[in-house]
Biopython code that builds the backbone (N, CA, C, O; Angstrom):
import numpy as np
from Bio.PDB.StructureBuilder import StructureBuilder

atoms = [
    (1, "UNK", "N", (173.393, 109.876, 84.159)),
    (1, "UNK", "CA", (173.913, 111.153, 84.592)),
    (1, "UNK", "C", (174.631, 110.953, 85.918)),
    (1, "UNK", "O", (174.067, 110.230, 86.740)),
    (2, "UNK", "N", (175.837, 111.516, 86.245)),
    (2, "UNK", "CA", (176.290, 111.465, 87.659)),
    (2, "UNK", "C", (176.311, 112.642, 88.275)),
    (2, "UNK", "O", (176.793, 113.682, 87.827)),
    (3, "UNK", "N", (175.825, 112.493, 89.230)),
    (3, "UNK", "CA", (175.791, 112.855, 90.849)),
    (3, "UNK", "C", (177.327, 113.584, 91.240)),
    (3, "UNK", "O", (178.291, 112.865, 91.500)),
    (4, "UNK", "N", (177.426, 115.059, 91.248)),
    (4, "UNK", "CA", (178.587, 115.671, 91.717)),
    (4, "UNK", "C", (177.901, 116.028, 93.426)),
    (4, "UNK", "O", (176.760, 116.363, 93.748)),
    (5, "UNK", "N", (179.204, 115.774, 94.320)),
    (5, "UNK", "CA", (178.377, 116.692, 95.390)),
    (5, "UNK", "C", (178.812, 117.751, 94.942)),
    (5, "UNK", "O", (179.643, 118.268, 94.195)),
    (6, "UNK", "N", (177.281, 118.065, 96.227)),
    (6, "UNK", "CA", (177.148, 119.506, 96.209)),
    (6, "UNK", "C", (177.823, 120.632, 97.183)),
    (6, "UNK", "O", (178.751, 119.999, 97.687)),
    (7, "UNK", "N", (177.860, 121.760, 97.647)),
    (7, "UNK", "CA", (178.248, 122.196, 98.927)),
    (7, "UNK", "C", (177.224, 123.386, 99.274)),
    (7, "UNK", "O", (176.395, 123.599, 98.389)),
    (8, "UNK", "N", (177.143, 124.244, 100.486)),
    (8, "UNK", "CA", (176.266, 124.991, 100.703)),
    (8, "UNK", "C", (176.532, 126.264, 99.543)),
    (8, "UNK", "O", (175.589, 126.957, 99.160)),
    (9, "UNK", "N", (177.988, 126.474, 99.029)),
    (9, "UNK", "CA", (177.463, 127.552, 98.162)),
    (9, "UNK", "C", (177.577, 127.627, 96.449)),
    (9, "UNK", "O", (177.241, 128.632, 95.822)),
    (10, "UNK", "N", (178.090, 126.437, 95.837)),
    (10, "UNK", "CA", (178.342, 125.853, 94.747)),
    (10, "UNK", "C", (176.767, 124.875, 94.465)),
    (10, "UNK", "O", (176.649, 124.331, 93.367)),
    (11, "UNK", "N", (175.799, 124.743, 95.358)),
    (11, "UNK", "CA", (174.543, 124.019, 95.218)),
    (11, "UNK", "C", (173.236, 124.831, 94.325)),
    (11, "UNK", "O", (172.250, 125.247, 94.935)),
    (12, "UNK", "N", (173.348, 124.955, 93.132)),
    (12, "UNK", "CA", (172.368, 126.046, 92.945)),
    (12, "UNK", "C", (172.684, 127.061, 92.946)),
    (12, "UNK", "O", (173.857, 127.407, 92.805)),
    (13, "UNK", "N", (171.608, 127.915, 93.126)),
    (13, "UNK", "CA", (172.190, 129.688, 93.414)),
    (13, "UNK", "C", (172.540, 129.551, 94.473)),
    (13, "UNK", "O", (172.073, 128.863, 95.380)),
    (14, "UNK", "N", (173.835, 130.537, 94.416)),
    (14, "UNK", "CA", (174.922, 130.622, 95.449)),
    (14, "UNK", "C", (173.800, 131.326, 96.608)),
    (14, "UNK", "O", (172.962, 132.199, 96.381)),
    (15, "UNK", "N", (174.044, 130.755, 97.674)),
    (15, "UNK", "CA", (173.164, 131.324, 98.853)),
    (15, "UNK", "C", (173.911, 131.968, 99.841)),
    (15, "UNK", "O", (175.000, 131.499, 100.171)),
    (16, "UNK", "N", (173.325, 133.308, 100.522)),
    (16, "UNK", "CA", (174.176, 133.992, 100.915)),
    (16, "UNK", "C", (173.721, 132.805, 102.554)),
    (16, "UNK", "O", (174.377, 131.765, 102.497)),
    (17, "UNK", "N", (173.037, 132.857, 103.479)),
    (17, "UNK", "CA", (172.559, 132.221, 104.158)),
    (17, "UNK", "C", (173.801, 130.824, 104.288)),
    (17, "UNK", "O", (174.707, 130.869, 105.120)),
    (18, "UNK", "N", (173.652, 129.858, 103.486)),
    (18, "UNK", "CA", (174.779, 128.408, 103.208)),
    (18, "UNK", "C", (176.055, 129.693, 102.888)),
    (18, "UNK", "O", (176.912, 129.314, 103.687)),
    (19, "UNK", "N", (176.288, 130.185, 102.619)),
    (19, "UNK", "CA", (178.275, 131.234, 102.862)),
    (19, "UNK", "C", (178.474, 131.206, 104.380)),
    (19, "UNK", "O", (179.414, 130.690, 104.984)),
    (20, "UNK", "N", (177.058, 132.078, 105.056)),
    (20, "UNK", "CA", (177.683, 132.048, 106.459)),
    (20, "UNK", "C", (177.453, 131.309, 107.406)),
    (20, "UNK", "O", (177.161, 131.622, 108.560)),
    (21, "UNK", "N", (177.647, 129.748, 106.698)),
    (21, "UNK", "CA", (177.766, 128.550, 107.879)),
    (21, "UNK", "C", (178.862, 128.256, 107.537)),
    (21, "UNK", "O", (179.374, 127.492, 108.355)),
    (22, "UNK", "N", (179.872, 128.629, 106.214)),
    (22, "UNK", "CA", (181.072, 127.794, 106.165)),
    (22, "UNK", "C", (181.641, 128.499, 107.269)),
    (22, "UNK", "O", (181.053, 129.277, 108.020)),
    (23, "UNK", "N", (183.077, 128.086, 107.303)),
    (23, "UNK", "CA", (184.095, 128.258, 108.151)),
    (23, "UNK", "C", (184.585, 129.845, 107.613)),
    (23, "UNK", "O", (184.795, 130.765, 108.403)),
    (24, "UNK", "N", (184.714, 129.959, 106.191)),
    (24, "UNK", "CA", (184.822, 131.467, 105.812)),
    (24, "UNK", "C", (183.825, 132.161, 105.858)),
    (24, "UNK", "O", (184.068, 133.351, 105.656)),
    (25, "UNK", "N", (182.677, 131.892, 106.059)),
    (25, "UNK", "CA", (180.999, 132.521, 106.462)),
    (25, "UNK", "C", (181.651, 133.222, 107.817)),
    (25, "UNK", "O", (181.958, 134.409, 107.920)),
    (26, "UNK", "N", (181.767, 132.347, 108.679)),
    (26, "UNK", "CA", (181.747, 132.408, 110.616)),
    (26, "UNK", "C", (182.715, 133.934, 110.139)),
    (26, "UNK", "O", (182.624, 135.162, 110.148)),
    (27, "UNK", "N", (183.494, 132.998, 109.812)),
    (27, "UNK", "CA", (184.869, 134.444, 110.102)),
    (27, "UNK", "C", (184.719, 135.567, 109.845)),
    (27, "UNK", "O", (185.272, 136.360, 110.608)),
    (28, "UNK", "N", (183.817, 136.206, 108.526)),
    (28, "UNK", "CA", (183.637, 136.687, 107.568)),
    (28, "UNK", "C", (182.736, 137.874, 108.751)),
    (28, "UNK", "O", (183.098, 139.041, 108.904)),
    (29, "UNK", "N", (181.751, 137.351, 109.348)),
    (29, "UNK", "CA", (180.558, 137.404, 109.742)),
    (29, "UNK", "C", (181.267, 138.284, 111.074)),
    (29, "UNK", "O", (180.665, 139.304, 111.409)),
    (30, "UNK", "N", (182.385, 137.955, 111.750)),
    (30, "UNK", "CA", (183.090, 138.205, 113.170)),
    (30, "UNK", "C", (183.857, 139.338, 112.226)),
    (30, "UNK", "O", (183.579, 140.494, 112.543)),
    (31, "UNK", "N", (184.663, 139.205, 111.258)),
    (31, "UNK", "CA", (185.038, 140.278, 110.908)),
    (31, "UNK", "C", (184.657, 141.557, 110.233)),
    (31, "UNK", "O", (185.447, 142.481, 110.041)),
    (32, "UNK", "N", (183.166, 141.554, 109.821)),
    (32, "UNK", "CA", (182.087, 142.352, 109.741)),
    (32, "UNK", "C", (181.645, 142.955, 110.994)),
    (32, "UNK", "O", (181.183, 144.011, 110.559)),
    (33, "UNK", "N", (181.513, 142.985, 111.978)),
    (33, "UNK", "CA", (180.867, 142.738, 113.346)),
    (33, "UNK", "C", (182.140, 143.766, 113.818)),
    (33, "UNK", "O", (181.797, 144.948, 113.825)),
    (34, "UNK", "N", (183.808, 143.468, 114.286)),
    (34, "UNK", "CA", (184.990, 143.787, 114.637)),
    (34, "UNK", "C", (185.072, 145.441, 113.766)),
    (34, "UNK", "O", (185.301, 146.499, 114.351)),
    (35, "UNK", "N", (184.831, 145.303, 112.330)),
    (35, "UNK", "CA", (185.232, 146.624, 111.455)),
    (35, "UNK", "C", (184.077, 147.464, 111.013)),
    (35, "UNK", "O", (184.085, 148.202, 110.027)),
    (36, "UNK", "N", (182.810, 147.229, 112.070)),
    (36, "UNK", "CA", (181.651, 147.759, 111.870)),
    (36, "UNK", "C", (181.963, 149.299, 111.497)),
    (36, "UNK", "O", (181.796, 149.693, 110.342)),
    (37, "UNK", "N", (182.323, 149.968, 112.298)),
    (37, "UNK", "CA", (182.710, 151.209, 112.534)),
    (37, "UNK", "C", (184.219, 151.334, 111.409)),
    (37, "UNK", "O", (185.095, 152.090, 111.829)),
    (38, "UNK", "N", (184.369, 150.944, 110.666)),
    (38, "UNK", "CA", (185.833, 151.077, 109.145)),
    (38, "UNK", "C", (184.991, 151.209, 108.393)),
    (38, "UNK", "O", (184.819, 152.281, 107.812)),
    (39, "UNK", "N", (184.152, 150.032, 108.177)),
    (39, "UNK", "CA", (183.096, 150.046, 107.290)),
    (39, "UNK", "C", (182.358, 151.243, 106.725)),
    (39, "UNK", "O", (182.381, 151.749, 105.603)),
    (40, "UNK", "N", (181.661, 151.562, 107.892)),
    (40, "UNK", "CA", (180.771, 152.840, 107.760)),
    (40, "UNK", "C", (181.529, 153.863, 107.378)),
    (40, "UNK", "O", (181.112, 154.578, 106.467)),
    (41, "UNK", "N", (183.019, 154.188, 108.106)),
    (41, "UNK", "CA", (183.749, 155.178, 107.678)),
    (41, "UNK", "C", (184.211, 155.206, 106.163)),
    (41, "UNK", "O", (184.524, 156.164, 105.456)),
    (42, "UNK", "N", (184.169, 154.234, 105.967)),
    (42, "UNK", "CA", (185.027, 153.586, 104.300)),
    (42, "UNK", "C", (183.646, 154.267, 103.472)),
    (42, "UNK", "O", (183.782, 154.846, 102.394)),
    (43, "UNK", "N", (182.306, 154.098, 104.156)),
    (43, "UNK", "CA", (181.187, 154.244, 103.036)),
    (43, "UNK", "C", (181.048, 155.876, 102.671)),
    (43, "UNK", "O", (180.777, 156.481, 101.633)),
    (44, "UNK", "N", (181.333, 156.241, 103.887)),
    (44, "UNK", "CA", (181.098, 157.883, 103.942)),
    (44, "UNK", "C", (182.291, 158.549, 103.275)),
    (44, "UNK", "O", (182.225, 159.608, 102.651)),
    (45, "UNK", "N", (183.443, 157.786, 103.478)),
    (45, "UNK", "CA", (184.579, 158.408, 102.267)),
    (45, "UNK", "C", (184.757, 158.262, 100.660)),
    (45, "UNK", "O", (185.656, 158.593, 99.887)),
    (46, "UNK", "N", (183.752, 157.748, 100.534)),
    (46, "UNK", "CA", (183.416, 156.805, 98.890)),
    (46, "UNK", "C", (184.209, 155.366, 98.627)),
    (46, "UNK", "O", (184.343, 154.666, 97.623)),
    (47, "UNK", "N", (184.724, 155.239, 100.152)),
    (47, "UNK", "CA", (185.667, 154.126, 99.238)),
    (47, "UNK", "C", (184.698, 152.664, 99.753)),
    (47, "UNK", "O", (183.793, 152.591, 100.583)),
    (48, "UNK", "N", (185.291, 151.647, 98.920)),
    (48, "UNK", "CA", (184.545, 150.361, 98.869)),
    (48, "UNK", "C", (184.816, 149.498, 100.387)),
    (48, "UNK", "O", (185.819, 148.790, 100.475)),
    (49, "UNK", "N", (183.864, 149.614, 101.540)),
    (49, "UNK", "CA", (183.757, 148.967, 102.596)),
    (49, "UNK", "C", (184.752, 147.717, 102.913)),
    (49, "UNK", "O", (185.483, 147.581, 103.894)),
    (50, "UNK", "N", (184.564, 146.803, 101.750)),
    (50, "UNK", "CA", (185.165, 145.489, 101.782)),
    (50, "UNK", "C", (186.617, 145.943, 101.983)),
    (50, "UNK", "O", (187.337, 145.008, 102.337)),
    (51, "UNK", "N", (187.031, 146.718, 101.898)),
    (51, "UNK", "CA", (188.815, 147.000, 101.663)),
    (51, "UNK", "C", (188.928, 146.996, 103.293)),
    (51, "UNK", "O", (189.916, 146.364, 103.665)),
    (52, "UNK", "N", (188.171, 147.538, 104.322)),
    (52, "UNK", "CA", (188.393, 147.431, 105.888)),
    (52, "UNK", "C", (188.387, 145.647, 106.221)),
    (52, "UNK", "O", (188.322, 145.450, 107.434)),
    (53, "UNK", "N", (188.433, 144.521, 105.500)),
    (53, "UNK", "CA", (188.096, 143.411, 105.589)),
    (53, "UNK", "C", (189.304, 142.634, 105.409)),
    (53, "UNK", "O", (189.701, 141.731, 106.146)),
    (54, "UNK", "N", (189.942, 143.149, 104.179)),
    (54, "UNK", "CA", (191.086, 142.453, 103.838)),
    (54, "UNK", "C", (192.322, 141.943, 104.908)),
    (54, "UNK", "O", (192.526, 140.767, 105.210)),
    (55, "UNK", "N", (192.983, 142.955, 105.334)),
    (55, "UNK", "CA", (193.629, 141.793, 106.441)),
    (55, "UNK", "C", (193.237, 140.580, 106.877)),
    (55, "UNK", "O", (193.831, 139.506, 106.782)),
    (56, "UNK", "N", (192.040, 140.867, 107.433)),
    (56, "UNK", "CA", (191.033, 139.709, 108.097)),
    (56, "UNK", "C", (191.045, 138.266, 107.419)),
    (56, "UNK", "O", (191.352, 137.166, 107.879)),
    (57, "UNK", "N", (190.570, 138.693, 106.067)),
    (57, "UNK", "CA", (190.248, 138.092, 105.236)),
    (57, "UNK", "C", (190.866, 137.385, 103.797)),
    (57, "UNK", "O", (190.311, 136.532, 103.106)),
    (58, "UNK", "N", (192.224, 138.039, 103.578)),
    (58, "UNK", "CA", (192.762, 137.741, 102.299)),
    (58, "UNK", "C", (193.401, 136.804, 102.305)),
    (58, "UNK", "O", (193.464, 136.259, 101.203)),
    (59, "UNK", "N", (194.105, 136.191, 103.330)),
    (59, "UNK", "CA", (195.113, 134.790, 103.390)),
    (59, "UNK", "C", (193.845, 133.478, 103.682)),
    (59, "UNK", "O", (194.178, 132.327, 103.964)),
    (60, "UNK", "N", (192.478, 133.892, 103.560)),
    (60, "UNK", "CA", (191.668, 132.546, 103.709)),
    (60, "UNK", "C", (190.791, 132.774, 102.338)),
    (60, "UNK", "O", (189.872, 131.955, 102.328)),
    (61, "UNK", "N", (190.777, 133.462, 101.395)),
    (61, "UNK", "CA", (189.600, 133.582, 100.542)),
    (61, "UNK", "C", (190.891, 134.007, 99.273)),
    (61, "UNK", "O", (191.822, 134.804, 99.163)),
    (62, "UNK", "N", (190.258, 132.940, 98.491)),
    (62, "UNK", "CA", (191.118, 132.710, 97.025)),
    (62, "UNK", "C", (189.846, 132.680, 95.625)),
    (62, "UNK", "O", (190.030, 132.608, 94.410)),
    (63, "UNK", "N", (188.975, 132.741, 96.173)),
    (63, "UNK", "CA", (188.310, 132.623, 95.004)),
    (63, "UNK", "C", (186.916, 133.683, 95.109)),
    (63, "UNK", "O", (186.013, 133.646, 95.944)),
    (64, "UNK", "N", (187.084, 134.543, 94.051)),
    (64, "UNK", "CA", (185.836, 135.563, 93.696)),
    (64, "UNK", "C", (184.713, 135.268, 94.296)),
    (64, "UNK", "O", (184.452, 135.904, 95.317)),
    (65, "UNK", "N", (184.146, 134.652, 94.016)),
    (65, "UNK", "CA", (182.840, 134.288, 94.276)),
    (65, "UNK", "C", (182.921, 134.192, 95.860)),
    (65, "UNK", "O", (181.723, 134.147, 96.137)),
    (66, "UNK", "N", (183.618, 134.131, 97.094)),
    (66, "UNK", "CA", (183.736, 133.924, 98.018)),
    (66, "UNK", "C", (183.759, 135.327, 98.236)),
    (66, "UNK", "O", (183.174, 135.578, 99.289)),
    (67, "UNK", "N", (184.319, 136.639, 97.512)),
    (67, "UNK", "CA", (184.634, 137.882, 98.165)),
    (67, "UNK", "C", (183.277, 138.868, 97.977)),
    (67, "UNK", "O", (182.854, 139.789, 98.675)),
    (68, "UNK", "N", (182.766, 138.244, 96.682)),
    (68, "UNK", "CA", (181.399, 138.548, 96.063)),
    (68, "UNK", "C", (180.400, 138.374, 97.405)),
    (68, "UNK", "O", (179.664, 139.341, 97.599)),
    (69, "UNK", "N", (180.300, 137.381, 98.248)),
    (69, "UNK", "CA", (179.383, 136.890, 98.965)),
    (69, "UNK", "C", (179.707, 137.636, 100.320)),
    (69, "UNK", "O", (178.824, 137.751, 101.170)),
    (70, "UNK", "N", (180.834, 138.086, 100.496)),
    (70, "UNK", "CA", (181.261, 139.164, 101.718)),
    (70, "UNK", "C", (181.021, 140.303, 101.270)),
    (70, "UNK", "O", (181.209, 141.145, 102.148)),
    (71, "UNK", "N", (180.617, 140.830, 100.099)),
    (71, "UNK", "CA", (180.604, 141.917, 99.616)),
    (71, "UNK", "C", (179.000, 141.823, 99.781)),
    (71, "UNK", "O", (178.714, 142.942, 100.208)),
    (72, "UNK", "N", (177.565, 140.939, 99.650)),
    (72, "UNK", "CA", (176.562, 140.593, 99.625)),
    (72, "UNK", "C", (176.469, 140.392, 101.393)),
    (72, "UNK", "O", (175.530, 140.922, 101.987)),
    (73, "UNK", "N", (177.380, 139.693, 102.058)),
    (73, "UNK", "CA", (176.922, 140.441, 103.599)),
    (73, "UNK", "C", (177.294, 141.795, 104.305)),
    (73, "UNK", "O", (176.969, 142.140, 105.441)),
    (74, "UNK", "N", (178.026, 142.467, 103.414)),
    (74, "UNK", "CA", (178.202, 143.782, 103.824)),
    (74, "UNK", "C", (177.147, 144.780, 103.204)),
    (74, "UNK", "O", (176.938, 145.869, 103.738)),
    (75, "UNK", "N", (176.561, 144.420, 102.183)),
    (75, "UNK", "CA", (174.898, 145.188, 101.954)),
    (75, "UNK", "C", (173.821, 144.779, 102.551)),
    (75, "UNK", "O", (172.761, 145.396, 102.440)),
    (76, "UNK", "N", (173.936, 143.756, 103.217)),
    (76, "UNK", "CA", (172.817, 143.014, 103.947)),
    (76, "UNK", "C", (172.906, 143.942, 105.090)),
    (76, "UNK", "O", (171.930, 144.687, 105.184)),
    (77, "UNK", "N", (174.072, 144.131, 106.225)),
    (77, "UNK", "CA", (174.670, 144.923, 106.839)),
    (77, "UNK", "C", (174.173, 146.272, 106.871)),
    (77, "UNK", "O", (173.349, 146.662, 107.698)),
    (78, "UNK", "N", (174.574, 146.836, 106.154)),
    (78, "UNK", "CA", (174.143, 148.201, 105.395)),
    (78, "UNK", "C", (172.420, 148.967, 105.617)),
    (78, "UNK", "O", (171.921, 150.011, 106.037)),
    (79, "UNK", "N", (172.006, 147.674, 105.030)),
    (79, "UNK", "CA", (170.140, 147.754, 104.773)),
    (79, "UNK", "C", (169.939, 148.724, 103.982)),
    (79, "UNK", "O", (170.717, 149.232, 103.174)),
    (80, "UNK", "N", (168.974, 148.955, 104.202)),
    (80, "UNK", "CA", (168.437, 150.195, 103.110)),
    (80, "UNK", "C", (168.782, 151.368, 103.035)),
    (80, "UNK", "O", (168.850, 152.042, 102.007)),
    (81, "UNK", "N", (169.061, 151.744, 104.292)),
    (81, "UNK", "CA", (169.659, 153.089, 104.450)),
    (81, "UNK", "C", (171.052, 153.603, 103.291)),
    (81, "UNK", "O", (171.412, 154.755, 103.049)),
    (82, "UNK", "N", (171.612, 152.313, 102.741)),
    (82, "UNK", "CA", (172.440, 152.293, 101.771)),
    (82, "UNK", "C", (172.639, 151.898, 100.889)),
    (82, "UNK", "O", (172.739, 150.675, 100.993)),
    (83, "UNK", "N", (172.880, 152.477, 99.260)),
    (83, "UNK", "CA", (173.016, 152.025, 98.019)),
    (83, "UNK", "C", (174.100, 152.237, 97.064)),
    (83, "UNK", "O", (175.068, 152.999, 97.068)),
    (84, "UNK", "N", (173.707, 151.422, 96.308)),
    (84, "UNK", "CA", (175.327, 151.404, 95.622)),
    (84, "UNK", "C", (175.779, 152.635, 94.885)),
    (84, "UNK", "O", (175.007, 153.411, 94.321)),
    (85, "UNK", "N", (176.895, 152.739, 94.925)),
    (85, "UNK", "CA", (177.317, 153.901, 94.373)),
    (85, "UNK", "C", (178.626, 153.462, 93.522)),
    (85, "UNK", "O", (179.745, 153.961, 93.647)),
    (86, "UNK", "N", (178.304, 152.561, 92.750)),
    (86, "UNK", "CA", (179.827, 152.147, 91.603)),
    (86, "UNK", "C", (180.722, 150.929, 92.445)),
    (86, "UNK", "O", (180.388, 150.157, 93.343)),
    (87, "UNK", "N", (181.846, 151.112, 91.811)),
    (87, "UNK", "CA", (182.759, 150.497, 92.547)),
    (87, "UNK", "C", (184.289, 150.881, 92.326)),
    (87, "UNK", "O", (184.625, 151.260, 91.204)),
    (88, "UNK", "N", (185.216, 150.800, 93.333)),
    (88, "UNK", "CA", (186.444, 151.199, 93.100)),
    (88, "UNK", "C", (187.635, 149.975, 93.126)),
    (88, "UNK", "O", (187.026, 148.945, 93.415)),
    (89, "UNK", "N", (189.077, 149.667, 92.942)),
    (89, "UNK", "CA", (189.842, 149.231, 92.831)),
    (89, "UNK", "C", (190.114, 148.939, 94.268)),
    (89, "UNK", "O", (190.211, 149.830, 95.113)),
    (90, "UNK", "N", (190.275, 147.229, 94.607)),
    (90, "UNK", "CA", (190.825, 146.604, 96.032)),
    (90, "UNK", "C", (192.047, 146.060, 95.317)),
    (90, "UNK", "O", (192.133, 145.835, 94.110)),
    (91, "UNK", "N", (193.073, 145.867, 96.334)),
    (91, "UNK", "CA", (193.950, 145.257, 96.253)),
    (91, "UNK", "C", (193.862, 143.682, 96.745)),
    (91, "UNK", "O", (194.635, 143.241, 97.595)),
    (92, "UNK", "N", (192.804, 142.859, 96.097)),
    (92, "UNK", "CA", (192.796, 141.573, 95.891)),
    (92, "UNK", "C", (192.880, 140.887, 94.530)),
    (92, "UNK", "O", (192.209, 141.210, 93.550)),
    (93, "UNK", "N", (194.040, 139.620, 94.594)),
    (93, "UNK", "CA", (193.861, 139.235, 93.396)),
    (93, "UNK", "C", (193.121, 138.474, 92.170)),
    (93, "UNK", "O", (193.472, 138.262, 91.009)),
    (94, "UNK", "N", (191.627, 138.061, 93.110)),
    (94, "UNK", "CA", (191.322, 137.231, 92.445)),
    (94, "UNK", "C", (189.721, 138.042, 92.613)),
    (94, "UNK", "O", (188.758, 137.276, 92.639)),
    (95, "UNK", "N", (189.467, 139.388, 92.714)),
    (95, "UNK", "CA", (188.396, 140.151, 92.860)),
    (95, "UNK", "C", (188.888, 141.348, 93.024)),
    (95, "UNK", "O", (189.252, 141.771, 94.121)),
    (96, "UNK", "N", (188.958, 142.164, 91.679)),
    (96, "UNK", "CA", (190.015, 143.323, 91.432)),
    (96, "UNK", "C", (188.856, 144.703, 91.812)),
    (96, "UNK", "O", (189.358, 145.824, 91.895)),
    (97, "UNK", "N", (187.701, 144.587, 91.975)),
    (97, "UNK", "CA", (187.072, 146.050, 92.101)),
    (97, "UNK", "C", (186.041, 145.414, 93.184)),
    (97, "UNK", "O", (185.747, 144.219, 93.190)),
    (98, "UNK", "N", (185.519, 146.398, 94.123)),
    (98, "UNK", "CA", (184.700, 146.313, 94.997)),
    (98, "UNK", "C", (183.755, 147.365, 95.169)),
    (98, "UNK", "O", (184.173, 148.460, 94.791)),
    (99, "UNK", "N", (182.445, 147.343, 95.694)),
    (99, "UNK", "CA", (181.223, 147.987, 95.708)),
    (99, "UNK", "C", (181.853, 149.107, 96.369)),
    (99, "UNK", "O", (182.741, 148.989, 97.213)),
    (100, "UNK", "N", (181.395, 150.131, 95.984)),
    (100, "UNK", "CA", (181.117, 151.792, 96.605)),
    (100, "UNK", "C", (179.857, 151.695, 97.137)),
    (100, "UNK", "O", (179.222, 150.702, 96.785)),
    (101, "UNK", "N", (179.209, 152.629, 98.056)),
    (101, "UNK", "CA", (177.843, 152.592, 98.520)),
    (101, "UNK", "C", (178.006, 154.161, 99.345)),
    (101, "UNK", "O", (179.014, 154.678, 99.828)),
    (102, "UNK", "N", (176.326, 154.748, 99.267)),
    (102, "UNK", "CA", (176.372, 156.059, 99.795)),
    (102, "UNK", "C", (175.362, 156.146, 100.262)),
    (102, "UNK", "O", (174.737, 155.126, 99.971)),
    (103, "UNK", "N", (174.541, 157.063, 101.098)),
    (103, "UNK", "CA", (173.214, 157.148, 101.644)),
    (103, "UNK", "C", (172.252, 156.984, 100.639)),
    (103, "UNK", "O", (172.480, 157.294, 99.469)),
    (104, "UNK", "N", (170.985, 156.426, 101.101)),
    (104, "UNK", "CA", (170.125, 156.569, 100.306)),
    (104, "UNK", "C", (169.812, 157.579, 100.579)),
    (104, "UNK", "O", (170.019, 158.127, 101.661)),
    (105, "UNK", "N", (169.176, 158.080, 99.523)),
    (105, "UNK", "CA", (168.525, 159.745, 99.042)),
    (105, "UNK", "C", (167.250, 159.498, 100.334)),
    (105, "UNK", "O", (167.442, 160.153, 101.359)),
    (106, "UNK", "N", (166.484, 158.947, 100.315)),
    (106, "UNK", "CA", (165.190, 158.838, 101.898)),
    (106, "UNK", "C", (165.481, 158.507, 103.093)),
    (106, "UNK", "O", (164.631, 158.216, 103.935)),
    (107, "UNK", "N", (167.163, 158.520, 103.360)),
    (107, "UNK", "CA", (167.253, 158.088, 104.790)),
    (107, "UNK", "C", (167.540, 159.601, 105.657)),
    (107, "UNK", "O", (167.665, 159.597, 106.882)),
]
sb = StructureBuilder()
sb.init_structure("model")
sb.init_model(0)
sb.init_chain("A")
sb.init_seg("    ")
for serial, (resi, resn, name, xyz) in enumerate(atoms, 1):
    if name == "N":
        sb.init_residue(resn, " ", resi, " ")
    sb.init_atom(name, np.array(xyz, "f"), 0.0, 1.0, " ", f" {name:<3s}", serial, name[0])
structure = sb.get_structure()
């Protein structure tokens, strides 16, 4: 059998933790942090958070699974106080719909 390497997020289950040590983790992580306050506004208007990201983010992230995992630190973000509520249409091409989220009903 041969031995492929591995990387922190292609190793197993994709780990959100190994995303934000890559180089698109760091960034990801600063541009979460910068659009804190889009974010929240984006959640309270129904629309999908991640769309306040894109500038930031769209000329370094080409592959789904990379937008998936920014979309997984923006509920981490969130916490409990927030749950999903569907998802709507982003203008990215390689991750065409993104999470909605709304108060939780106990916060």
């Amino acid at each position: 059998m041969t031995d492929f390497p591995r990387d922190l997020i292609m190793g197993g289950t994709p780990s959100l933790t190994g995303f934000k040590a890559t180089d698109i983790g760091i960034v990801a992580v600063c541009a979460i942090e910068r659009h804190a306050d889009d974010i929240i506004h984006a959640v309270d208007a129904g629309e999908p958070p991640l769309a306040a990201l894109i500038p930031d983010l769209d000329h370094l992230i080409c592959e789904g699974l990379y937008w998936r995992m920014v979309e997984r630190m923006i509920a981490e973000r969130l916490g409990s106080d927030y749950e999903k509520a569907g998802s709507r249409s982003v203008p990215i091409a390689c991750h065409r719909r993104a999470r909605c989220y709304k108060r939780a009903a106990d916060s």
